[in-house]
N, C-alpha and C positions, 0 to 999 in steps of 0.2 A: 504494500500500500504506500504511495507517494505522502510526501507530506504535506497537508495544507497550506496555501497561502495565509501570510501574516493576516490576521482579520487590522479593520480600518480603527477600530477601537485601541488595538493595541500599539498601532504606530502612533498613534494619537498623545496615548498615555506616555510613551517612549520621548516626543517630541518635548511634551510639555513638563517633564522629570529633568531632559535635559536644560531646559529654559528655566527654569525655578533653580536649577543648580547656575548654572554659568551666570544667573544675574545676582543669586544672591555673593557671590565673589566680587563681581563687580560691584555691588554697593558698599562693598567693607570699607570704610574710609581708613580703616590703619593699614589694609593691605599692600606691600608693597607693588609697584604698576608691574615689576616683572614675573610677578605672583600673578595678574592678572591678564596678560598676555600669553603665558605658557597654560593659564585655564583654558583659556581660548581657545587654543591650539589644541588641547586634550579636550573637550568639547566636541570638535569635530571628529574626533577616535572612539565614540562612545559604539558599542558594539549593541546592535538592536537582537541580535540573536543570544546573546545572552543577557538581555534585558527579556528577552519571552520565556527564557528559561526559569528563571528566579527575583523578575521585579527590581533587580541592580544594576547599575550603572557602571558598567567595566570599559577602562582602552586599554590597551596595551601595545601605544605606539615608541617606535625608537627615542630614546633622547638627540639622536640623530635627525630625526624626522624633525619635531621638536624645534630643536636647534633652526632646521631651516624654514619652517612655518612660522617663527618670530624676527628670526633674520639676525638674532643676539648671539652671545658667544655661550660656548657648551656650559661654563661657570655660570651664568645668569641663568640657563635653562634649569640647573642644579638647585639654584638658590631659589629659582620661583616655585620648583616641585619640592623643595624643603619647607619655603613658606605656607603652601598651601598645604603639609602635611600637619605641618607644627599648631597651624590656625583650624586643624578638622576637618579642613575641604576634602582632604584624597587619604586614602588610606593604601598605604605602596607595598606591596609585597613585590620581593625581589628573587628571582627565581636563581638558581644557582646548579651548574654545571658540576658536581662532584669529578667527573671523571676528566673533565677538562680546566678544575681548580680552579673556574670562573662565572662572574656574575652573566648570567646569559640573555636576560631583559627581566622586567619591571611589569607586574598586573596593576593597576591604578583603578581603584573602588572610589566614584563619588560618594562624599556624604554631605550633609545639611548640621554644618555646628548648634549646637543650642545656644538661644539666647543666652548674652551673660557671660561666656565662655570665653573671655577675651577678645570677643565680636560687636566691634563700633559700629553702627549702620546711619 
């Protein structure tokens, strides 16, 4: 049996999860700007197929990619996926190579800090 097409509800739900996230980033008035240019960037890496899976919000683009969808240096891309870790926007699991003794990429889980939480708006 083939699998169905995404239903129009779910892209819907998908579209407006990712806009409730990427704006509330953007209103954070302490965030730093390169914090909120590399959200931007990870924004468009949200994967909708694991959004139908489990209702979350996953990218797991290069910091390479990254790097050149903001047009900064790989250190600013660092610092803005730091900020955004440190302030509760993304939560970074970093996947790691045993056999080749190296970090292999990065899964990046949106989330929604709670008010209060060191969150100016």
């Amino acid at each position: 049996m083939l699998n169905s097409a995404p239903s129009l509800e779910g892209q819907v739900e998908f579209w407006k999860a990712r806009e409730v996230w990427l704006f509330g980033v953007l209103a954070n008035r302490t965030l730093e700007q390169r914090a909120k240019l590399v959200a931007t960037a990870v924004y468009f890496h949200f994967n909708f197929e694991r959004w139908e899976r489990d209702r979350k919000l996953y990218a797991f683009p290069r910091k390479s990619v990254l790097k050149e969808m903001v047009g900064e240096s790989m250190s600013t891309v660092k610092r803005g996926l730091a900020d955004l870790e440190q302030f509760g926007y993304l939560k970074v699991k970093r996947r790691y190579d045993e056999d080749r003794c190296r970090q292999t990429s990065s899964i990046y889980l949106a989330q929604i800090p709670m008010r209060g939480a060191g969150v100016q708006y």
